[in-house]
C-alpha positions as CSV (number, residue, x, y, z in Angstrom):
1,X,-16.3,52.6,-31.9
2,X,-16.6,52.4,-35.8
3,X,-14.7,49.4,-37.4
4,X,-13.4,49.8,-39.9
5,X,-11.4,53.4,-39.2
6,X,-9.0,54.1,-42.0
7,X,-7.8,56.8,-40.3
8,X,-7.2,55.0,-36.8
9,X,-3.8,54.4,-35.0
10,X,-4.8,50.3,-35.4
11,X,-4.6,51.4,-38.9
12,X,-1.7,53.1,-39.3
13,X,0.2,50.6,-37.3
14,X,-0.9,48.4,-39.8
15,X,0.6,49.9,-42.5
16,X,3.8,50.2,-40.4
17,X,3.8,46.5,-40.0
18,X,3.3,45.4,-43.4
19,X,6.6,46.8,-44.5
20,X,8.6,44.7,-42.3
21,X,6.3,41.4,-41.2
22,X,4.2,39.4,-44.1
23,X,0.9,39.6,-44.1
24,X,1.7,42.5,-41.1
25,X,1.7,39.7,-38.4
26,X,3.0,36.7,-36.8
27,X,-0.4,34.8,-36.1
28,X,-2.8,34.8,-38.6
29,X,-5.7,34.2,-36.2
30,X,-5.3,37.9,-35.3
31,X,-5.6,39.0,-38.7
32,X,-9.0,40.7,-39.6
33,X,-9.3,42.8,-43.2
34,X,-8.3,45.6,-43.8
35,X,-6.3,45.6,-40.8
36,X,-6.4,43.9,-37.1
37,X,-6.9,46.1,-33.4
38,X,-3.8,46.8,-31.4
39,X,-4.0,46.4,-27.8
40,X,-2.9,49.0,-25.7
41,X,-3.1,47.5,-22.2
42,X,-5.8,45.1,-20.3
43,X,-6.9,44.2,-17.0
44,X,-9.5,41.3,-16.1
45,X,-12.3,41.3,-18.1
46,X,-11.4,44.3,-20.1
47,X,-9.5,45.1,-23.4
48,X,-8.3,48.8,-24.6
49,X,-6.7,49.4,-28.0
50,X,-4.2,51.4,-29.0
51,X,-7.5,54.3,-30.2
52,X,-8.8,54.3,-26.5
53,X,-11.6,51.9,-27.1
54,X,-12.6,49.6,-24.2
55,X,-14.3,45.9,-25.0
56,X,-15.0,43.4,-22.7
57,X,-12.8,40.1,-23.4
58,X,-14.9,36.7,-24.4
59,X,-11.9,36.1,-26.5
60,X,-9.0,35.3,-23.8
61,X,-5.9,35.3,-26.0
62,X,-7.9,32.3,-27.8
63,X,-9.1,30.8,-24.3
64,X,-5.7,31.1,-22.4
65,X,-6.6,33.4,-19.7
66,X,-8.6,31.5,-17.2
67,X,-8.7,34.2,-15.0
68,X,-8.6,36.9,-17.9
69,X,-6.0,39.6,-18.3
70,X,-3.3,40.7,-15.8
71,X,-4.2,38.4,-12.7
72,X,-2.9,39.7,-9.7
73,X,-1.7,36.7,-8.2
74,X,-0.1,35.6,-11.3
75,X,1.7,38.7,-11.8
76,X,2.8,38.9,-8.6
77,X,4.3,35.6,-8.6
78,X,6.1,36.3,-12.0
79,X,7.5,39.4,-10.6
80,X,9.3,37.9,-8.1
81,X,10.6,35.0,-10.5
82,X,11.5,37.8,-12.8
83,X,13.9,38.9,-10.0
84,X,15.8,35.7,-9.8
85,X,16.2,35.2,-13.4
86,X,14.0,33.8,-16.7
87,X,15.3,30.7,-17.6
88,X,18.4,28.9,-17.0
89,X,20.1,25.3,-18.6
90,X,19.0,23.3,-14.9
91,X,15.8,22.2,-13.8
92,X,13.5,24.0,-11.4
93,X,11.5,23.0,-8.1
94,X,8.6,24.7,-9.7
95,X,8.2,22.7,-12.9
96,X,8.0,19.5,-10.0
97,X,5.2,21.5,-8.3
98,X,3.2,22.4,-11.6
99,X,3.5,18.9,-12.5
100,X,2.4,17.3,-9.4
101,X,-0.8,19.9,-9.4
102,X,-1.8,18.3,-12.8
103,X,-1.1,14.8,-12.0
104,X,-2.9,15.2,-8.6
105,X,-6.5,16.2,-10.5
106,X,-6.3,14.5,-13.8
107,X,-5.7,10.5,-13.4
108,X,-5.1,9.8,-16.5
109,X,-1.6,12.5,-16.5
110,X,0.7,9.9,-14.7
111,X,3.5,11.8,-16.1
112,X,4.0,14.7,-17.7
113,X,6.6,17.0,-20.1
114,X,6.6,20.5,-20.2
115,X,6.9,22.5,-23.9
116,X,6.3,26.0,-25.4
117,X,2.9,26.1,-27.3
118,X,-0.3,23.6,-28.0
119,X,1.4,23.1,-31.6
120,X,4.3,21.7,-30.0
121,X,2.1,19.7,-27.4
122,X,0.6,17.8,-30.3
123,X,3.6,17.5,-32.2
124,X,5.1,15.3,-29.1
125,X,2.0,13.4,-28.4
126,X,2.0,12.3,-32.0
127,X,6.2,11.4,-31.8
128,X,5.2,9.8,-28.2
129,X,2.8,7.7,-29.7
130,X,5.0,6.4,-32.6
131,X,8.0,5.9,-30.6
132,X,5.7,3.7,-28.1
133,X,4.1,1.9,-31.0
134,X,6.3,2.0,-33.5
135,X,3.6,2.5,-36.2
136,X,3.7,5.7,-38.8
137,X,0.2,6.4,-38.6
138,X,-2.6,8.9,-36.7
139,X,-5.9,9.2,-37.3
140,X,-7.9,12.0,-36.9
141,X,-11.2,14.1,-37.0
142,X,-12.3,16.1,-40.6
143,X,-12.5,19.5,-40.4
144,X,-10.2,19.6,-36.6
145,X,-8.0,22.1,-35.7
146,X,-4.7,20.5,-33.9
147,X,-2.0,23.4,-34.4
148,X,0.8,23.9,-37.1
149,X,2.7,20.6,-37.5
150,X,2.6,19.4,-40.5
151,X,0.4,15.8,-39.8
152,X,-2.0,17.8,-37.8
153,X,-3.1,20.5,-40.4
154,X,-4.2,17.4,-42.5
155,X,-7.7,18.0,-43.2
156,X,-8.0,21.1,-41.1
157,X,-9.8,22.8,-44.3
158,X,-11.9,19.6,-45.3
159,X,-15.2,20.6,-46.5
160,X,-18.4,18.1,-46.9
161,X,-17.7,17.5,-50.3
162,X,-13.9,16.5,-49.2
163,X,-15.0,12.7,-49.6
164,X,-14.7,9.6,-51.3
165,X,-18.3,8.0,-50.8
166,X,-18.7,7.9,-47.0
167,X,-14.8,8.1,-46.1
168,X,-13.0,11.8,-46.0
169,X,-9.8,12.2,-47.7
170,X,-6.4,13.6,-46.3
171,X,-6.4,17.0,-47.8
172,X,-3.0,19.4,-47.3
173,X,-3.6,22.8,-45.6
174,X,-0.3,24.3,-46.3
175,X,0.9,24.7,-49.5
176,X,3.7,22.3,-50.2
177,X,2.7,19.5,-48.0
178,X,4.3,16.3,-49.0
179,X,2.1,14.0,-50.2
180,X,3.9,11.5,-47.8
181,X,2.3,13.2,-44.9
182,X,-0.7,12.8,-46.3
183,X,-0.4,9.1,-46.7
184,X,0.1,8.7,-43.2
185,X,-2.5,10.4,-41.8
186,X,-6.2,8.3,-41.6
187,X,-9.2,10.9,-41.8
188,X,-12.0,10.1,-39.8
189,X,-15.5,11.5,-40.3
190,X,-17.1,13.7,-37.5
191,X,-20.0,11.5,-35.5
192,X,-19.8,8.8,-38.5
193,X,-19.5,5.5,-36.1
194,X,-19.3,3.0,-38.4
195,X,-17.1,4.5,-41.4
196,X,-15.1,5.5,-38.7
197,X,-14.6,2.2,-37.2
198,X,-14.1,0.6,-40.8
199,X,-11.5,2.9,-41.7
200,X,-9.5,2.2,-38.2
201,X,-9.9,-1.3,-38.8
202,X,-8.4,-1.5,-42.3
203,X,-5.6,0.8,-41.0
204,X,-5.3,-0.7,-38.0
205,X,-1.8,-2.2,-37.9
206,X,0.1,1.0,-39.1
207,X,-2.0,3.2,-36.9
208,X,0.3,4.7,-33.5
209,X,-3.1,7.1,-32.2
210,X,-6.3,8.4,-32.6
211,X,-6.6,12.1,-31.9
212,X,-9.7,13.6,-30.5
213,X,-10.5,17.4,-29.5
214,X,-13.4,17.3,-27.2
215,X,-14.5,20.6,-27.6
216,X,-13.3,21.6,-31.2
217,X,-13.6,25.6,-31.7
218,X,-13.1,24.9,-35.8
219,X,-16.1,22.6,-35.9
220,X,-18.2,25.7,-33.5
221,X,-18.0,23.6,-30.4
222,X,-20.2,20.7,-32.0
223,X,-19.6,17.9,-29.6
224,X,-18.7,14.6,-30.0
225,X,-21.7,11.9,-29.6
226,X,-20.9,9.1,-26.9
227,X,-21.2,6.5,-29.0
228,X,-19.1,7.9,-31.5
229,X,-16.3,8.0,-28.3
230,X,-16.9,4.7,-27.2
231,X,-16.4,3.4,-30.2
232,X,-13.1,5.1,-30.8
233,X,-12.2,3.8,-27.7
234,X,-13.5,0.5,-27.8
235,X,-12.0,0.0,-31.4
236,X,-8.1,1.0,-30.2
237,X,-8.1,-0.6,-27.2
238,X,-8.6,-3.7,-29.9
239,X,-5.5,-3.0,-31.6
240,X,-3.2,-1.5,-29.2
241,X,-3.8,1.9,-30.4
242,X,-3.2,5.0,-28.0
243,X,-6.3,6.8,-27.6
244,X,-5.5,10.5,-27.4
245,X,-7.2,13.9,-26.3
246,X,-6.0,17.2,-27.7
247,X,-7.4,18.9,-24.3
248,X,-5.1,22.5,-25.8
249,X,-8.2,24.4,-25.4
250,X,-10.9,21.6,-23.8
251,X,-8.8,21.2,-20.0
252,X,-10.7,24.9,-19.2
253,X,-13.6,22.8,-19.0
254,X,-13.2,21.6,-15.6
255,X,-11.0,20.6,-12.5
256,X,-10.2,17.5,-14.6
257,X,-10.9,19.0,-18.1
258,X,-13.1,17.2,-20.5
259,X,-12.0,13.7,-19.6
260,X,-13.3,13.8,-16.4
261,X,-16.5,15.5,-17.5
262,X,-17.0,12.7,-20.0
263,X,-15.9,10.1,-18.0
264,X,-13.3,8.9,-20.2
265,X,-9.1,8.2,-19.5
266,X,-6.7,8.4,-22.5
267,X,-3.4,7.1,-23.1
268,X,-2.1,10.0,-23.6
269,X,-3.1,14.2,-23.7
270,X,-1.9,17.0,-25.1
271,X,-2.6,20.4,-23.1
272,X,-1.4,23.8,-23.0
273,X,-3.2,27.4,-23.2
274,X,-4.7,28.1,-19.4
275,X,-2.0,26.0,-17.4
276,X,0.6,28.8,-18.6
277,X,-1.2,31.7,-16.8
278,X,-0.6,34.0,-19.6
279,X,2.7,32.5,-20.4
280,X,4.0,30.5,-23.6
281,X,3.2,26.7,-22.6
282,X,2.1,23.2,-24.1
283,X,2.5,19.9,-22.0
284,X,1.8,15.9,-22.6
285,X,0.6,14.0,-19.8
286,X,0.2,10.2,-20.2
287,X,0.5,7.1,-18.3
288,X,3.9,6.0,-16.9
289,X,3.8,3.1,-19.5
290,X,4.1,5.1,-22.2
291,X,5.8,8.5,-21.1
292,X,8.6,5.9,-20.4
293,X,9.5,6.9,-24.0
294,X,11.1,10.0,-23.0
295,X,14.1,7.7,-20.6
296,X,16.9,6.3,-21.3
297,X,16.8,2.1,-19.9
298,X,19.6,-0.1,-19.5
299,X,19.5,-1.4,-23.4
300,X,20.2,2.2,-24.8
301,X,19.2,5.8,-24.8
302,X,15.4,6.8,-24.8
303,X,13.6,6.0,-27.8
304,X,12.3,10.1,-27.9
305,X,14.9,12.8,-27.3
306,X,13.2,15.8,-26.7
307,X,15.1,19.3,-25.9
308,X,14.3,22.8,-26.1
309,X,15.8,25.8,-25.0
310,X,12.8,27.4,-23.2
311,X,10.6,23.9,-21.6
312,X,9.9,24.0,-18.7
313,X,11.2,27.7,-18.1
314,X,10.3,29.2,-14.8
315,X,8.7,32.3,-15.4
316,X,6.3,30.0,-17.6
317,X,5.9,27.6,-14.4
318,X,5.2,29.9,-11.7
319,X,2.8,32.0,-13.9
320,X,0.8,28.7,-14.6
321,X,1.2,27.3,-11.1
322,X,-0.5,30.5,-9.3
323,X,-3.4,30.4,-12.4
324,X,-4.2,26.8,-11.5
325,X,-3.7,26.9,-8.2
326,X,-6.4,29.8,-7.8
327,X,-8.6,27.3,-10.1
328,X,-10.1,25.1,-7.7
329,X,-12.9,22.8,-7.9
330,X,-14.8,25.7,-6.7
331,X,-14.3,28.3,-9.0
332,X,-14.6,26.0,-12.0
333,X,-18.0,25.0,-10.9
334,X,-19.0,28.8,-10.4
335,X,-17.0,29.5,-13.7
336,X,-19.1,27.3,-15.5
337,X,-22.4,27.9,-13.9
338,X,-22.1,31.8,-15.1
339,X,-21.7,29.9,-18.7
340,X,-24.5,27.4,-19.3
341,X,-26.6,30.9,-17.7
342,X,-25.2,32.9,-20.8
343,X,-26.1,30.1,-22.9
344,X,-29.3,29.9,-22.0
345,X,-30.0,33.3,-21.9
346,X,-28.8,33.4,-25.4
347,X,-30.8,30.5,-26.8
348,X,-34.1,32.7,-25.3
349,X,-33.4,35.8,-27.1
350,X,-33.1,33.9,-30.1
351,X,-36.7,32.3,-29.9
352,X,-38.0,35.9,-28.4
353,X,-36.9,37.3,-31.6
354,X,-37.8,34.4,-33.6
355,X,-34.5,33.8,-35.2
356,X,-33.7,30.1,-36.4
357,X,-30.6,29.2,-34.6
358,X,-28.3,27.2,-31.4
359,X,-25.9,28.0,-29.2
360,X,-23.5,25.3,-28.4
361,X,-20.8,25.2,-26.5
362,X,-19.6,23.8,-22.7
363,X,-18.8,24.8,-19.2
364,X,-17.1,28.3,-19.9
365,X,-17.4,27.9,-23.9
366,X,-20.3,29.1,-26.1
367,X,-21.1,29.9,-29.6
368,X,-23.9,30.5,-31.6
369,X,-25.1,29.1,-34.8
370,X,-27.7,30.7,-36.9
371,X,-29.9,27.3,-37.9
372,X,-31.3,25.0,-36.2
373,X,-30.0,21.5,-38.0
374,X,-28.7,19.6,-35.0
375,X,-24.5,19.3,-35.4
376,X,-24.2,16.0,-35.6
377,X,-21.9,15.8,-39.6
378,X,-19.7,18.1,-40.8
379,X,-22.8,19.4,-43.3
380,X,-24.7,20.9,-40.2
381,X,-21.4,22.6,-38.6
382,X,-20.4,24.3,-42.1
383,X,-24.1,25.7,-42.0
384,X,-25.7,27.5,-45.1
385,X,-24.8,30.5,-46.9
386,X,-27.7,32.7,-45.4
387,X,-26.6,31.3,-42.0
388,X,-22.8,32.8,-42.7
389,X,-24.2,36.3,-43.4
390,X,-26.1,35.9,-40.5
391,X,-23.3,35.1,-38.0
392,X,-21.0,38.2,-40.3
393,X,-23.5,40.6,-39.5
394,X,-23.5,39.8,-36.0
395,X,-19.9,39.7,-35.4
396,X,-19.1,43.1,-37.0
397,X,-22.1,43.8,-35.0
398,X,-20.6,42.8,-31.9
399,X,-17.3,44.1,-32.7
400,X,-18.6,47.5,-32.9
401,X,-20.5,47.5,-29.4
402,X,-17.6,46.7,-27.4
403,X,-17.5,42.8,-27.5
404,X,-14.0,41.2,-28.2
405,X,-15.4,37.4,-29.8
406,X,-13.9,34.2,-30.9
407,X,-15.1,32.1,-33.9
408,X,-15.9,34.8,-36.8
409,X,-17.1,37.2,-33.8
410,X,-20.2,35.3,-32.3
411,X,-18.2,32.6,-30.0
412,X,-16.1,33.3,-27.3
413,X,-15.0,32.5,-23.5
414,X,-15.6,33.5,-20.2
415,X,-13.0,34.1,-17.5
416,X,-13.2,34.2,-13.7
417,X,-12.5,38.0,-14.1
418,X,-15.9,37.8,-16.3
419,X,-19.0,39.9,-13.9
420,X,-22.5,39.2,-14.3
421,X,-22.5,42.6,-15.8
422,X,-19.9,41.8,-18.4
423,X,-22.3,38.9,-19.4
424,X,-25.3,41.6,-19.1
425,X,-23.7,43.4,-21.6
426,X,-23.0,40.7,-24.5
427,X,-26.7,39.6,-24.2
428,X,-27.9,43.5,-24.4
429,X,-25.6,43.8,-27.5
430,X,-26.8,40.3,-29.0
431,X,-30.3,41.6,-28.7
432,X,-29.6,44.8,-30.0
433,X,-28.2,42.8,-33.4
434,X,-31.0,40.7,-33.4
435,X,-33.4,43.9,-33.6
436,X,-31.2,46.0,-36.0
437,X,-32.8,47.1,-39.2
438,X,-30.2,45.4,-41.5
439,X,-29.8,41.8,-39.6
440,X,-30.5,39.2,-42.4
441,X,-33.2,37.4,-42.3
């Protein structure tokens, strides 16, 4: 394919869209100048657009699709549901059984609620953890994506300069953010132990949670160091602060997502994304103790209402109930395995071709950086001007040989519909960039 085709069908429906939706869309991460692709249908591994071109999927709807597009046993199951009806105002037996599959591999999901979306998810962990604590206050990580309330966005666009001294500041994203929200939101640096620590301890009274992603895609999958964790951890348990996990993306990472892989057990955990099957989904799983806040007791109603006309809905349930059911220990282990091989084979074409540069990334995640500066502060993840063009080139690269990417083109995810071959494929491609004439270098 050629991208950009002005004359394409993508196109066109571009221009369609534009006259009745802003922007053309309703998700800006699908936006791409001058106009996005259109899908026309897909199946596993494999994406076709609306102008007959085939890529192969490391995208996932943003890491959703565990098991990639279309999954037979997923459909199947919905198709029955579909049958019986979409969603009705009475529980269902199959929220109970999706439920009790989460709680049975995760120890730390003692109880949890069903919602539509990892936005929402967050959203309710951070109104859980006030109405336990009854403080105003989160904290989180500069620079971390947490979906599109307005508390989380708080320092989603934070840059290294976005500091006072050592300490980041609470910067708006959206336009029209009240400066109250920004008051109660405590911005902790990425891998900075002791300014973190400091600034939790000054807040600590007014603080309800600390919110961690494990695996954040807006940092380029730079991990978290485990002392940095364990003093997060150590530092709330101090002051009766919830430690939370925004596991949205992260809970692909392994029977028992990334808390069991780091060996860590929250209060409380927002999820969503591939325990949906395809479907619209968020969830928070907590302990008992502090779940209780969603029932009523004897000296009044619960201290967190929390309705919505499509939780829990059963066409959303079954979907995600065959998709995790068909993700066993097993296949996560083999899932991941074909992962940390694409990794490595991409860190070797990059010192075959003596190009300056990382791949990080975990289990089924991986994305490459083009410098070597270990990720440890927010400096190394935003990278250097050179390094951008780099990773632009190689994304539009990409693009254009049949890869479908995350994270500006040269991240992505893999699925269980994901072959050796499709893997075969991306590396060919990557090499192919690497060698092209116009690469920067």
């Amino acid at each position: 394919m050629t991208y950009p085709d002005l004359d394409s069908r993508s196109a066109a429906l571009n221009g369609r869209a534009r006259q009745v939706l802003p922007a053309g869309n309703s998700r800006s991460s699908v936006d791409k100048s001058p106009y996005p692709l259109y899908v026309a249908h897909a199946a596993g591994a494999e994406v076709t657009d609306v102008d007959g071109n085939r890529y192969v999927d490391f995208n996932n709807n943003m890491t959703s699709l565990i098991h990639g597009n279309a999954f037979p046993p997923v459909m199947e199951a919905v198709g029955k549901q579909l049958a019986r009806g979409t969603g009705f105002a009475m529980a269902t037996e199959v929220e109970i059984e999706l439920a009790e599959l989460l709680s049975a591999r995760v120890p730390s999901f003692e109880r949890v609620r069903f919602m539509n979306s990892g936005s929402e998810a967050v959203m309710n962990l951070i109104k859980v953890a006030r109405a336990y604590t009854g403080r105003p206050k989160i904290a989180k990580v500069e620079g971390c994506y947490h979906g599109s309330y307005d508390f989380a966005e708080v320092s989603l666009s934070n840059g290294p300069n976005d500091r006072r001294e050592r300490e980041p500041i609470a910067k708006a994203y959206c336009g029209g953010t009240p400066q109250s929200v920004l008051d109660e939101v405590v911005v902790l640096p990425f891998n900075d132990v002791a300014t973190a620590e400091a600034l939790i301890e000054r807040h600590a009274d007014t603080l309800a949670a600390v919110m961690i992603d494990p695996l954040p895609l807006a940092l380029g999958m730079a991990t978290f160091e485990e002392d940095y964790l364990s003093a997060l951890q150590r530092v709330t348990r101090k002051h009766g602060i919830l430690f939370c996990l925004d596991e949205v993306v992260s809970l692909r990472l392994g029977f028992r997502g990334a808390q069991g892989h780091l060996g860590i057990e929250p209060d409380l955990t927002a999820i969503a994304k591939v325990i949906g099957g395809g479907f619209p989904v968020g969830a928070v799983a907590g302990s008992a103790a502090v779940m209780s806040v969603f029932e009523d007791t004897e000296r009044g109603p619960a201290p967190m209402h929390h309705g919505g006309t499509f939780n829990a809905n059963p066409v959303t349930m079954t979907a995600g109930l065959a998709a995790m059911t068909h993700m066993d220990a097993e296949r996560f282990a083999a899932l991941n395995g074909l992962g940390e091989g694409l990794r490595e084979r991409l860190r070797g074409l990059l010192r075959q071709h003596g190009v300056a540069g990382q791949v990080a990334g975990e289990g089924s995640m991986f994305a490459i950086h083009f410098h070597e500066h270990p990720l440890r502060r927010l400096d190394d993840v935003w990278g250097t001007r050179e390094a951008h063009r780099m990773a632009q080139f190689m994304g539009d690269f990409l693009l254009n040989r049949g890869m479908w990417m995350l994270l500006r083109g040269v991240g992505g995810c893999l699925s269980t519909a994901t072959t050796q071959a499709h893997v075969d494929e991306l590396c060919d491609a990557v090499e192919a960039g690497l060698m092209d004439a116009d690469f920067p270098r």
